[in-house]
N, CA, C and O atoms as a printed pandas DataFrame, in Angstrom:
     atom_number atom_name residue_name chain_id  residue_number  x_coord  y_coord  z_coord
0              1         N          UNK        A               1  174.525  196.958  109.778
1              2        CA          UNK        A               1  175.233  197.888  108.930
2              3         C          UNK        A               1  175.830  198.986  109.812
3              4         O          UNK        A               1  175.279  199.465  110.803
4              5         N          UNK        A               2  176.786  199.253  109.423
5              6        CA          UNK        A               2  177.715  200.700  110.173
6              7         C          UNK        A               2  177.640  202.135  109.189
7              8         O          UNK        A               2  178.131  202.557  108.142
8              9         N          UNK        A               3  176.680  202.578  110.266
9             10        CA          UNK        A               3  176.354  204.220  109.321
10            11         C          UNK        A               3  177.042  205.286  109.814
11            12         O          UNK        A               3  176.841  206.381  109.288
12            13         N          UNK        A               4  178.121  205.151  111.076
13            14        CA          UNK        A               4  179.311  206.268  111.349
14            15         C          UNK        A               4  180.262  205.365  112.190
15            16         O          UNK        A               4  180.187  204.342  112.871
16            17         N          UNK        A               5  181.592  206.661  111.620
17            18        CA          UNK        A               5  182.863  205.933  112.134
18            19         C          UNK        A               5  182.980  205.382  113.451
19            20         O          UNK        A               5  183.683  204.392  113.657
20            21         N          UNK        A               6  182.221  206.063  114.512
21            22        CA          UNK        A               6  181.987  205.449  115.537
22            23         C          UNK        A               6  181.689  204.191  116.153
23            24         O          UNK        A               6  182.185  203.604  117.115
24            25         N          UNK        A               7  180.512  203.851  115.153
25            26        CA          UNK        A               7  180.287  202.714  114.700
26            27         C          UNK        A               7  181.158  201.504  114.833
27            28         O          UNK        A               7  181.210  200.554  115.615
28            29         N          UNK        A               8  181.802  201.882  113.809
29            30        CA          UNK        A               8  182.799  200.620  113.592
30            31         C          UNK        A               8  184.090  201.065  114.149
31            32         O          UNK        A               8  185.013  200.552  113.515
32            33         N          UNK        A               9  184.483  201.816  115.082
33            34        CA          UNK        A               9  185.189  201.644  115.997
34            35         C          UNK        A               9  184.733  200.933  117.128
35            36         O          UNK        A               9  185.457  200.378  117.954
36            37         N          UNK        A              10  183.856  200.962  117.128
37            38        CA          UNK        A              10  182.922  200.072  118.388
38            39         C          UNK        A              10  182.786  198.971  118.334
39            40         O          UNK        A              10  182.702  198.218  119.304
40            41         N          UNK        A              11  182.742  198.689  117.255
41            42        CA          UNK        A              11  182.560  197.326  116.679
42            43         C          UNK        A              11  184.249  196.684  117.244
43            44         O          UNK        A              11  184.426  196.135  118.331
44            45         N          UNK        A              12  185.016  196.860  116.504
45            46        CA          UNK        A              12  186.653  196.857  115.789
46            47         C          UNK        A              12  186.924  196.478  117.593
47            48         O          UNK        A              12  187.417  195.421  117.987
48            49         N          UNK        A              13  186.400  197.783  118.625
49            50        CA          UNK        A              13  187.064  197.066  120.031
50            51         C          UNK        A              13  185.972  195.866  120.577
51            52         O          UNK        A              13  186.413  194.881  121.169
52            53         N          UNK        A              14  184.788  196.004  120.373
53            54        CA          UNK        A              14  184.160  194.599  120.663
54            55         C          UNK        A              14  184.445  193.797  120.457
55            56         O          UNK        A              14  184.270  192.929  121.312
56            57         N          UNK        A              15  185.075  193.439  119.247
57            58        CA          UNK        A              15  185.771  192.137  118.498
58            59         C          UNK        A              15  187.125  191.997  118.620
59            60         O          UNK        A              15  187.476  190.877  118.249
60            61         N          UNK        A              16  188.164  192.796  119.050
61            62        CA          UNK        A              16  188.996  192.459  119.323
62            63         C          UNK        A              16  189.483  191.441  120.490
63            64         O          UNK        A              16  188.822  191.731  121.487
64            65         N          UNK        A              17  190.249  190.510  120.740
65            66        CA          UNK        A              17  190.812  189.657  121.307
66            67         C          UNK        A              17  191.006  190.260  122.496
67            68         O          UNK        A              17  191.760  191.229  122.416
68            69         N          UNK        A              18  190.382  189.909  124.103
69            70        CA          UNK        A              18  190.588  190.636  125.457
70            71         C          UNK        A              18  192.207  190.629  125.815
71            72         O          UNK        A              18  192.774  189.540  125.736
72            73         N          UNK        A              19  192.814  191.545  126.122
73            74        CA          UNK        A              19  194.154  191.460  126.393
74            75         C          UNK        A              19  194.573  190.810  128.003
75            76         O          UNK        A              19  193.576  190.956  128.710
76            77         N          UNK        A              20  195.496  190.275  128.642
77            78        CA          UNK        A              20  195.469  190.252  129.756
78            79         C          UNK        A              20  196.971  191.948  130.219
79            80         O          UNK        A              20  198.081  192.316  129.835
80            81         N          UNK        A              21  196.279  192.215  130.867
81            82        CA          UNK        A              21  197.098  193.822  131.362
82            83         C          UNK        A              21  197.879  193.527  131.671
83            84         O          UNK        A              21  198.930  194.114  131.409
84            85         N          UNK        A              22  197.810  192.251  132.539
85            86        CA          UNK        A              22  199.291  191.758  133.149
86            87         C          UNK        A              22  200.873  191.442  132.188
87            88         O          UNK        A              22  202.022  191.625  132.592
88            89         N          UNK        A              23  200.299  190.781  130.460
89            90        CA          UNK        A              23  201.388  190.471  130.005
90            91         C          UNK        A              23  201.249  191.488  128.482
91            92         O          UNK        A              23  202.217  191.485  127.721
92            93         N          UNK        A              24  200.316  192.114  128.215
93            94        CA          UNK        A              24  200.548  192.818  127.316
94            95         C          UNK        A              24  200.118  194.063  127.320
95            96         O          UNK        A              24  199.031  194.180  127.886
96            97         N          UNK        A              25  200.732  195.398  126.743
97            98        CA          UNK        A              25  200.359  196.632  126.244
98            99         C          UNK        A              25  199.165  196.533  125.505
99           100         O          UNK        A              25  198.628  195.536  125.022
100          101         N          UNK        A              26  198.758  197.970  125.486
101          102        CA          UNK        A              26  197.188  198.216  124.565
102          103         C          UNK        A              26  197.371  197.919  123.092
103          104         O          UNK        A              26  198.469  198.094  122.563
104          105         N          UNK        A              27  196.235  197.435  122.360
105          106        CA          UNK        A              27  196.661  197.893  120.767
106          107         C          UNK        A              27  197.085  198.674  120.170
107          108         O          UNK        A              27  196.619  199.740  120.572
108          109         N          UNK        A              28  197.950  198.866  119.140
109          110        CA          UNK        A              28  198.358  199.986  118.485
110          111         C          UNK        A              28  198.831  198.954  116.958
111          112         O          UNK        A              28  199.051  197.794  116.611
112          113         N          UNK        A              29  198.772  200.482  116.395
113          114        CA          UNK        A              29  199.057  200.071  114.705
114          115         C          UNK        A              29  200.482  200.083  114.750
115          116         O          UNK        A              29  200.990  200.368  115.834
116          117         N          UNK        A              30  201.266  199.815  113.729
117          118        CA          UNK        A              30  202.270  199.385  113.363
118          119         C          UNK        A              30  203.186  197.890  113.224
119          120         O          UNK        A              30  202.816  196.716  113.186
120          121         N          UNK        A              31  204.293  198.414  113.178
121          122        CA          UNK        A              31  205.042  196.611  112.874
122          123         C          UNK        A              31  205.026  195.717  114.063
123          124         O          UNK        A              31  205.066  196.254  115.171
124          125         N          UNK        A              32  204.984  194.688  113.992
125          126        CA          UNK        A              32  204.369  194.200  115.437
126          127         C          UNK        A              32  205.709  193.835  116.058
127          128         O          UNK        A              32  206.620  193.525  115.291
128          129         N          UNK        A              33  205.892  193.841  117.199
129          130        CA          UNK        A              33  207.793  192.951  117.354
130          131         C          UNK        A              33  207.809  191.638  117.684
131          132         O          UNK        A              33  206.656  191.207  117.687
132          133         N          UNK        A              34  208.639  190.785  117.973
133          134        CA          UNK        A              34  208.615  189.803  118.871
134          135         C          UNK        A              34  207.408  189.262  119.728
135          136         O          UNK        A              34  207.009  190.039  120.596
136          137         N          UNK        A              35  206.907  188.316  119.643
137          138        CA          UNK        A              35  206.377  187.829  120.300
138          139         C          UNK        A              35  204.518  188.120  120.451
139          140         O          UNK        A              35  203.808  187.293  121.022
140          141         N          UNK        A              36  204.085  189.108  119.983
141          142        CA          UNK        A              36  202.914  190.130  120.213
142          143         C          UNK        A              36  201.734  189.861  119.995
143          144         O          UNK        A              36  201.726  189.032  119.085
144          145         N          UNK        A              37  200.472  190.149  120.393
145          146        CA          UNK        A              37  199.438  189.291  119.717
146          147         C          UNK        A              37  199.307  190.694  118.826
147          148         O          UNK        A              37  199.547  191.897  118.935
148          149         N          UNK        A              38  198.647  189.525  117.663
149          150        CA          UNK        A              38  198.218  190.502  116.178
150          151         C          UNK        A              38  196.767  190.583  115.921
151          152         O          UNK        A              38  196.048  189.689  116.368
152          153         N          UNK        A              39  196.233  191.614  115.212
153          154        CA          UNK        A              39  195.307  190.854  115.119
154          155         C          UNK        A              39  194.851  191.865  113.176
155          156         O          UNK        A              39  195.028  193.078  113.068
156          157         N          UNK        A              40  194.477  191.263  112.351
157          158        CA          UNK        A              40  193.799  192.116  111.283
158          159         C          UNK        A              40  192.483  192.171  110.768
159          160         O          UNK        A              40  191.739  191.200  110.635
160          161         N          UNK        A              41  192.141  193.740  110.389
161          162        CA          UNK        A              41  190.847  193.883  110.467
162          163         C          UNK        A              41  190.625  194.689  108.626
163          164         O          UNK        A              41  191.056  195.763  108.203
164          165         N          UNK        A              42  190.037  193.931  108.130
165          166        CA          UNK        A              42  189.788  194.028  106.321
166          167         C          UNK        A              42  188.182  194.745  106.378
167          168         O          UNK        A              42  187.318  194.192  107.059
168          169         N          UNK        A              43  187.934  195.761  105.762
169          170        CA          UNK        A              43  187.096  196.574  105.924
170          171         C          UNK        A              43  186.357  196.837  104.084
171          172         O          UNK        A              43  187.127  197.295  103.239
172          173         N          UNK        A              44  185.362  196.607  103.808
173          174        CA          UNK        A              44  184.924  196.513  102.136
174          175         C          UNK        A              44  183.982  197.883  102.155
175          176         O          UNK        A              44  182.788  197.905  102.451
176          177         N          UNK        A              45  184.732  198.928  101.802
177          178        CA          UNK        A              45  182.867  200.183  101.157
178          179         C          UNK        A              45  182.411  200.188  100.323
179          180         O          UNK        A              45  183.133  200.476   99.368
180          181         N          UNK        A              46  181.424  199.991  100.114
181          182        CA          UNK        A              46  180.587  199.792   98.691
182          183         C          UNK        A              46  179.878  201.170   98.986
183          184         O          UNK        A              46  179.492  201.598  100.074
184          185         N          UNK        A              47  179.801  201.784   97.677
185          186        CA          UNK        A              47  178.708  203.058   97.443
186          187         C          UNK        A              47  177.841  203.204   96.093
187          188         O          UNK        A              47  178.273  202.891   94.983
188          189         N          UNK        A              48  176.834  203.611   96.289
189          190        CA          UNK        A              48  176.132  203.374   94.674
190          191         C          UNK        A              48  177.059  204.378   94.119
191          192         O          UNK        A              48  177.431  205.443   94.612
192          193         N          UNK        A              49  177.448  203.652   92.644
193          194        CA          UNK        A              49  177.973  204.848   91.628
194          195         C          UNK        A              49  179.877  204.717   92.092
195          196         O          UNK        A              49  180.610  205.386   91.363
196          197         N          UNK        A              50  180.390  204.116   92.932
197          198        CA          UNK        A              50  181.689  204.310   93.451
198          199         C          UNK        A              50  182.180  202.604   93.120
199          200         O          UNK        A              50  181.422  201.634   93.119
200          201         N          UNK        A              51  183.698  202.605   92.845
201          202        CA          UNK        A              51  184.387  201.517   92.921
202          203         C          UNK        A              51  184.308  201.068   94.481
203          204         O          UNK        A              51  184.554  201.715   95.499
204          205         N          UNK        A              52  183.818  199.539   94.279
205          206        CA          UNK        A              52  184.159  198.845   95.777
206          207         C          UNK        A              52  185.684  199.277   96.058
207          208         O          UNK        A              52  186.476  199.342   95.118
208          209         N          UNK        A              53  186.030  199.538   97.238
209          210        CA          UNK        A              53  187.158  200.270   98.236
210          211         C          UNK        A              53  187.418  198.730   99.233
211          212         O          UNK        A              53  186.550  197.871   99.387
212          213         N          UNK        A              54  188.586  198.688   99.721
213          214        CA          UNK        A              54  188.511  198.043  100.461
214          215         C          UNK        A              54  190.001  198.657  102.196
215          216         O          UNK        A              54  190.268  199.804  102.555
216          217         N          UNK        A              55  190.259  198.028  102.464
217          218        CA          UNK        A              55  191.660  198.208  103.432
218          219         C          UNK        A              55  191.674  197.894  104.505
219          220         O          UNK        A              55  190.635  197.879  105.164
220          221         N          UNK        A              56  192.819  197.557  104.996
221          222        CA          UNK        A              56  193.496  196.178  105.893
222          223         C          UNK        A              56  193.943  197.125  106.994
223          224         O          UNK        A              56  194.578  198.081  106.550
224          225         N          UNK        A              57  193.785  197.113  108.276
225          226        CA          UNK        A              57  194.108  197.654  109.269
226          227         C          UNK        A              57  195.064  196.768  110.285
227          228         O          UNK        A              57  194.450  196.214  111.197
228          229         N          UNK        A              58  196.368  196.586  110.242
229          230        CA          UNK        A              58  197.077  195.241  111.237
230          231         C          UNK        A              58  197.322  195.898  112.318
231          232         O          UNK        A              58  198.006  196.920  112.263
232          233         N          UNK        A              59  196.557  195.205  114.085
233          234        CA          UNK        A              59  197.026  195.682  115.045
234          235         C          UNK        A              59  197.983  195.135  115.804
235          236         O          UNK        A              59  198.233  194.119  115.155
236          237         N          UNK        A              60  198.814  195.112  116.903
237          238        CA          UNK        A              60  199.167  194.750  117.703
238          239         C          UNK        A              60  199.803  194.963  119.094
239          240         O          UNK        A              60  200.239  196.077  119.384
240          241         N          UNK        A              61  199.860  194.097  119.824
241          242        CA          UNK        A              61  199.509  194.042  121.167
242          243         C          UNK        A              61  201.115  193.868  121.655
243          244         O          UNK        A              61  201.471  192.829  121.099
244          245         N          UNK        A              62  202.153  194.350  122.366
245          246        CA          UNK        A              62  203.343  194.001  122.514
246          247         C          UNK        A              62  203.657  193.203  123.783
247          248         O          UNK        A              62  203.350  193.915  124.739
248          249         N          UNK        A              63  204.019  192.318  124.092
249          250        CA          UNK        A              63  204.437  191.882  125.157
250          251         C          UNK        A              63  205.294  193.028  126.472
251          252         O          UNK        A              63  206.218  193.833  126.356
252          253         N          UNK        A              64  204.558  192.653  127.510
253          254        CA          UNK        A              64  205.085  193.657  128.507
254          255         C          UNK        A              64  206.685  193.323  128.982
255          256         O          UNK        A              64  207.480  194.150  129.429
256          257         N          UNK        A              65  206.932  191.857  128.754
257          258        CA          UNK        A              65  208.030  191.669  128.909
258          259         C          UNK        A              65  208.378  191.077  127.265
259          260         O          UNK        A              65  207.722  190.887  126.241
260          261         N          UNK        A              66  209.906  190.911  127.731
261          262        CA          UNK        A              66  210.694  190.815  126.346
262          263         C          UNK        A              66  210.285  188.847  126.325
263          264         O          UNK        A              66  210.468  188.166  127.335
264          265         N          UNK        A              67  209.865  188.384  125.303
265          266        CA          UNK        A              67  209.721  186.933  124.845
266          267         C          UNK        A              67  210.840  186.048  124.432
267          268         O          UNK        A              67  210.614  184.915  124.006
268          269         N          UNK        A              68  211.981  186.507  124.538
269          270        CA          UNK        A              68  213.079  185.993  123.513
270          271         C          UNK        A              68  214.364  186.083  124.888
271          272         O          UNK        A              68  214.651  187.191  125.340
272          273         N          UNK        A              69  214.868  185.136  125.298
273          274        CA          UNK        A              69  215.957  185.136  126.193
274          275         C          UNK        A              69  216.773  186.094  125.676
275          276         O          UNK        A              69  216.617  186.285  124.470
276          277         N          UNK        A              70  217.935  187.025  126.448
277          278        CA          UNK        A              70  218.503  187.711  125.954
278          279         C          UNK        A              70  220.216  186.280  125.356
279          280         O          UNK        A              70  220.466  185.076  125.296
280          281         N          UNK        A              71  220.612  187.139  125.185
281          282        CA          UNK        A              71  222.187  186.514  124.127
282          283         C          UNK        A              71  222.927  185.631  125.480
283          284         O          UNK        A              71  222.895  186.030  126.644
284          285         N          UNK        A              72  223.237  185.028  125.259
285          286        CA          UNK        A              72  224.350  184.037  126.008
286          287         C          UNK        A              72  225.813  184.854  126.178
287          288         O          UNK        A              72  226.490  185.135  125.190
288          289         N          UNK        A              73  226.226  185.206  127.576
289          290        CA          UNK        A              73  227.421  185.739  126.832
290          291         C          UNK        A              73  228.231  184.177  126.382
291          292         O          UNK        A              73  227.959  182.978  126.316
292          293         N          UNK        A              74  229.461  185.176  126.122
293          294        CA          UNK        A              74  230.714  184.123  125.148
294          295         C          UNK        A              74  231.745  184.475  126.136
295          296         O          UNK        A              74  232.890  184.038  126.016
């Protein structure tokens, strides 16, 4: 069980997917771009007397280089 936020931040980087430094940036929240590893983390609080809570945290990892050839010229 996780009894502080710490906690399950600890958890959240234990379990996350090891990055290699060489081809990707650190995690961060937001829209992921091209190519990126993702990863999502669904979180349930239950409290006596409280509606079960729940929420979805999506991370991702961006490629250090660009994944997508650039345009052909014409």
């Amino acid at each position: 069980m996780i009894v502080h936020a710490s906690d399950l931040l600890a958890w959240i980087e234990a379990n996350l997917p090891a990055l290699d430094a060489d081809r990707y940036h650190p995690w961060t929240s937001g829209p992921a771009p091209p190519g990126a590893l993702t990863a999502r983390i669904e979180v349930t609080m239950t409290s006596p007397g409280r509606e079960v809570r729940r929420v979805c945290v999506r991370l991702s990892a961006e490629p250090l280089e660009p994944t997508t050839p650039p345009p052909r010229p014409t």
